[in-house]
LUMMARRO-293413 format. One record per residue (C-alpha): x, y, z; residue in one letter. Coordinates in Angstrom, 1 decimal, decimal comma, padded with zeros to 4 digits. Each point is the difference from the previous one (the first is absolute). Example, Ala and Ser with C-alpha at 12.3 -4.5 7.8 and 13.67 -1.06 7.14 Angstrom:
2
rec x->012,3; y->-004,5; z->007,8; aa->A
rec x->001,4; y->003,4; z->-000,7; aa->S
***
This chain:
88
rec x->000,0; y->000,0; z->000,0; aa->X
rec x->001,6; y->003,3; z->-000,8; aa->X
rec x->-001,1; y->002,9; z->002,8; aa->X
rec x->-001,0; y->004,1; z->-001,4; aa->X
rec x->000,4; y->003,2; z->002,1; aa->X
rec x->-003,6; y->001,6; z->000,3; aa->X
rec x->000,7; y->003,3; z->-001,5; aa->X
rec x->002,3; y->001,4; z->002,1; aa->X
rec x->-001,5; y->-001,0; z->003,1; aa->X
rec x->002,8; y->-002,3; z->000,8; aa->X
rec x->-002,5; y->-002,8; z->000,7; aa->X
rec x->001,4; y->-002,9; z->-002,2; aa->X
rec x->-002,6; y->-002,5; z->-001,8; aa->X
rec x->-000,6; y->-003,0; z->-002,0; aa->X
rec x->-000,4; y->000,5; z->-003,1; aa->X
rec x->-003,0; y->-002,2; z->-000,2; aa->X
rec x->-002,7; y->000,5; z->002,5; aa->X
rec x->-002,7; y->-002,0; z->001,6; aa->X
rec x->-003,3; y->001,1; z->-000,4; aa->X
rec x->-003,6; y->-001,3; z->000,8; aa->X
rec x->-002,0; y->002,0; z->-001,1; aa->X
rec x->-003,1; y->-002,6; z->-000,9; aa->X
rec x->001,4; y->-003,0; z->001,2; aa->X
rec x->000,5; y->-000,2; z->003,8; aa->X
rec x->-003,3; y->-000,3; z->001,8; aa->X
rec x->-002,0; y->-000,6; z->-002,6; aa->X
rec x->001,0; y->-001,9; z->-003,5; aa->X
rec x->002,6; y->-002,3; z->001,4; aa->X
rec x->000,0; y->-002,0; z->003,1; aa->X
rec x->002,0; y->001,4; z->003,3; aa->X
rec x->002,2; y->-003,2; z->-000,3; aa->X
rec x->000,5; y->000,6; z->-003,4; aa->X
rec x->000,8; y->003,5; z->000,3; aa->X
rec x->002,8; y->-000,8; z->003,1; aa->X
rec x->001,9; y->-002,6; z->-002,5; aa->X
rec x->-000,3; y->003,0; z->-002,5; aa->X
rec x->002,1; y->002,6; z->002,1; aa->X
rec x->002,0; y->-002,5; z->001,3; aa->X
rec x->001,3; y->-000,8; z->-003,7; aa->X
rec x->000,1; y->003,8; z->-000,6; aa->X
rec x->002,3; y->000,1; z->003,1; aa->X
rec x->002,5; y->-002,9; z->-001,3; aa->X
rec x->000,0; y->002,2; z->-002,8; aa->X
rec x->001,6; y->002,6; z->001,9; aa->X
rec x->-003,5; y->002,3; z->-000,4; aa->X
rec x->000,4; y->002,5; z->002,9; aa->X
rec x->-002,8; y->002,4; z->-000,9; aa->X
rec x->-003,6; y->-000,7; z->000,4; aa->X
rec x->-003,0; y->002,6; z->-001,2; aa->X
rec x->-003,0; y->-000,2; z->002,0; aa->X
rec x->-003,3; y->001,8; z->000,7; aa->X
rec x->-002,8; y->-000,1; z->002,5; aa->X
rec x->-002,5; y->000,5; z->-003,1; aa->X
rec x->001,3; y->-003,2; z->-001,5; aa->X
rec x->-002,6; y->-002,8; z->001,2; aa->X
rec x->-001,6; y->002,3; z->002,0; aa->X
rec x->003,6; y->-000,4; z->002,4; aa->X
rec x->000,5; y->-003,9; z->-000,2; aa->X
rec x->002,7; y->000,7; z->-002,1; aa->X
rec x->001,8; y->001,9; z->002,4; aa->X
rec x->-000,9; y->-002,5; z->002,3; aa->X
rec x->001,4; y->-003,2; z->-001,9; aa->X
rec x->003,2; y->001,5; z->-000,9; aa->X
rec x->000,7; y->001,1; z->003,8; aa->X
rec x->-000,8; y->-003,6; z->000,7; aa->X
rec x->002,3; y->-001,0; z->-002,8; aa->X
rec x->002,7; y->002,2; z->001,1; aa->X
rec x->-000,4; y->-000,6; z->004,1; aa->X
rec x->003,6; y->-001,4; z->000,9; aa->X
rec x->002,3; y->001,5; z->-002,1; aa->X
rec x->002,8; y->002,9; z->000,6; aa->X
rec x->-002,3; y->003,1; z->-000,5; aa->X
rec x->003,0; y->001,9; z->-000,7; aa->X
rec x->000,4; y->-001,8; z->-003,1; aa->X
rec x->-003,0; y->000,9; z->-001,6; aa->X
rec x->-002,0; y->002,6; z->-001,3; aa->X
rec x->-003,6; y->000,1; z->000,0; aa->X
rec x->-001,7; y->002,7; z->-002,3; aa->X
rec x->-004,0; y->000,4; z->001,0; aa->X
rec x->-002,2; y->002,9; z->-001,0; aa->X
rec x->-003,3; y->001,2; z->001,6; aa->X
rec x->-002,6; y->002,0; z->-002,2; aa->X
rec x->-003,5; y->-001,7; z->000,0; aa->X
rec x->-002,3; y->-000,5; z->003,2; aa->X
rec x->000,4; y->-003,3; z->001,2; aa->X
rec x->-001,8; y->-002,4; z->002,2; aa->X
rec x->-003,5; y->-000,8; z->000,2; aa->X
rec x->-003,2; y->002,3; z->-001,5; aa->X
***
């Protein structure tokens, strides 16, 4: 895996990031979704993009699951909040 400064931030990233956007929580099961990351991981995938609107925030939820255990100071974890969320 080859790693990118963001900008000029200083913050260094894989070049290919994780997202689930339509997957987690709702088009692919959990278990599925943990062997997923944990592949991306192997990979050397360090950077993960989230949101709480995706799944109505099961997404958010899986990939925190999926991620519980490793060195948080290895990753990055890109979320974004715009819509309401939650029931109603």
């Amino acid at each position: 895996m080859q790693y990118k400064y963001l900008g000029n931030s200083g913050l260094k990233i894989s070049e290919f990031i994780y997202g689930n956007w339509l997957t987690h929580g709702s088009q692919v099961e959990n278990e599925t979704a943990m062997r997923c990351v944990a592949a991306a991981l192997d990979a050397g995938i360090t950077t993960f993009d989230t949101a709480d609107v995706y799944a109505n925030t099961k997404a958010e939820s899986v990939l925190g699951e999926a991620l519980k255990g490793q060195r948080r100071e290895s990753l990055e974890i890109l979320t974004k909040v715009y819509w309401p969320t939650g029931p109603g």
